[in-house]
Every structure is written in C-alpha cells, then in structure tokens.
C-alpha positions in Angstrom: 8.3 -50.4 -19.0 10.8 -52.5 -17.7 10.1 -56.2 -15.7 11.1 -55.9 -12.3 12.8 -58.7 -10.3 10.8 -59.7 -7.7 11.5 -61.6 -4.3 9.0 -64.5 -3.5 6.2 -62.1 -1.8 6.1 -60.1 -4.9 8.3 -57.3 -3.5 10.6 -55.2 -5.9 14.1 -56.7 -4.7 16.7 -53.8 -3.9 20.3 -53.6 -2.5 21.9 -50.5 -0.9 23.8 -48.5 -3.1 27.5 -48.8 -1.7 29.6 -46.3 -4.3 30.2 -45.7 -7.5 32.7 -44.3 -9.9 32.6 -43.2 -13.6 35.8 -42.8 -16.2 35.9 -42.0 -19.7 37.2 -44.3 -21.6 39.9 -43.9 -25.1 37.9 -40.2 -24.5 35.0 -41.7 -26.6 32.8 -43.2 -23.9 31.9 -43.0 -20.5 32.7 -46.2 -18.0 30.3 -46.4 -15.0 31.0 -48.7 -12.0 28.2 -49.2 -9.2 28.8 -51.1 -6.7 25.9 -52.8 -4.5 25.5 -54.9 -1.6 24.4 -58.4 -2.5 22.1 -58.4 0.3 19.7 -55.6 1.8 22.1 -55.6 4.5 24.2 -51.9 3.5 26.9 -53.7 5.4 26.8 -57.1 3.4 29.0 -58.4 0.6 29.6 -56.3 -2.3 29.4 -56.8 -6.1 29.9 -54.8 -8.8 28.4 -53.8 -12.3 30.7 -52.3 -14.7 29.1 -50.6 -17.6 30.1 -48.7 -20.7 28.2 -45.2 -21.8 27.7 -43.1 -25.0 27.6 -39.8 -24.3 23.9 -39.5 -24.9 23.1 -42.6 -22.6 25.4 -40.8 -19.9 23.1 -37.8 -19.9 19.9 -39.2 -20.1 20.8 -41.4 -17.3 22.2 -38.3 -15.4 18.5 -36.4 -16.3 16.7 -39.5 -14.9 18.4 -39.9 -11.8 17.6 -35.9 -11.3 14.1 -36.4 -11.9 13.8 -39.4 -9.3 15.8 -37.5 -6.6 13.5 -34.4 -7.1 10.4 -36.5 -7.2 12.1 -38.3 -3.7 12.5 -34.7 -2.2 8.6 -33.8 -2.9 6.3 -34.2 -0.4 3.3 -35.8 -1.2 0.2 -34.5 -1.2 -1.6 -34.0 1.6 -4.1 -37.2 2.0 -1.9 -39.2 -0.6 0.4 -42.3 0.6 3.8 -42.5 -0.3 5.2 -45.6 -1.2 
C-alpha cells in the first residue's frame, strides 16, 4: 500500500482536481496530463503532472478510478460512518 503524504495534523493532503487531458503518443503509449490546484483552494494556482502510459497501465488506472467512483456513489450502510 502506498505512503500517503500527510499535512502536519496527520491529514491525507489533497488538491481539487482542476482538468485533465490524455493523448497517445508515436500511437505506442498513452500521455496523461492532470492538472491540480496547488492549494485546497479549487480556485488556487495550478500545476501540472504529465505522465506517460502503457496500454495496460492506462486500463488498469481506467478500472480503478471506476471502482472508486462506484464505491463514492454507494451509500453506506445504515449505522456505518462515511469518511
């Protein structure tokens, strides 16, 4: 499992998602661009992390992220906390 970054409180640190774009690249590879804000402000400055893909990386990646948006969209059980 992967080590989180962490603020000074111990809190997972997080920036907004502010776009992204994806390109293939000499058609052998996949190029994926996210761009974030720098701060937890959505409105704050913006950087950028540019990032090359195998096919197999791109779909697992695309599998993941459907996972975690179908997990987002299921409400938890009744008595149980979400985070």
């Amino acid at each position: 499992m992967a080590v989180w970054d962490r603020d000074e409180g111990g809190l997972i640190m997080l920036r907004p998602l502010a776009g992204y774009e994806t390109a293939v690249v000499a058609e052998s590879a996949g190029a994926l661009r996210i761009e974030h804000s720098t701060t937890p402000d959505p409105a704050g400055p913006r950087d950028a992390l540019q990032l090359i893909l195998t096919s197999a990386q791109a779909k697992t990646l695309a599998g993941a992220l459907l996972r975690m948006a179908e997990q987002i969209e299921r409400p938890a059980p009744p008595g149980v906390l979400a985070n």
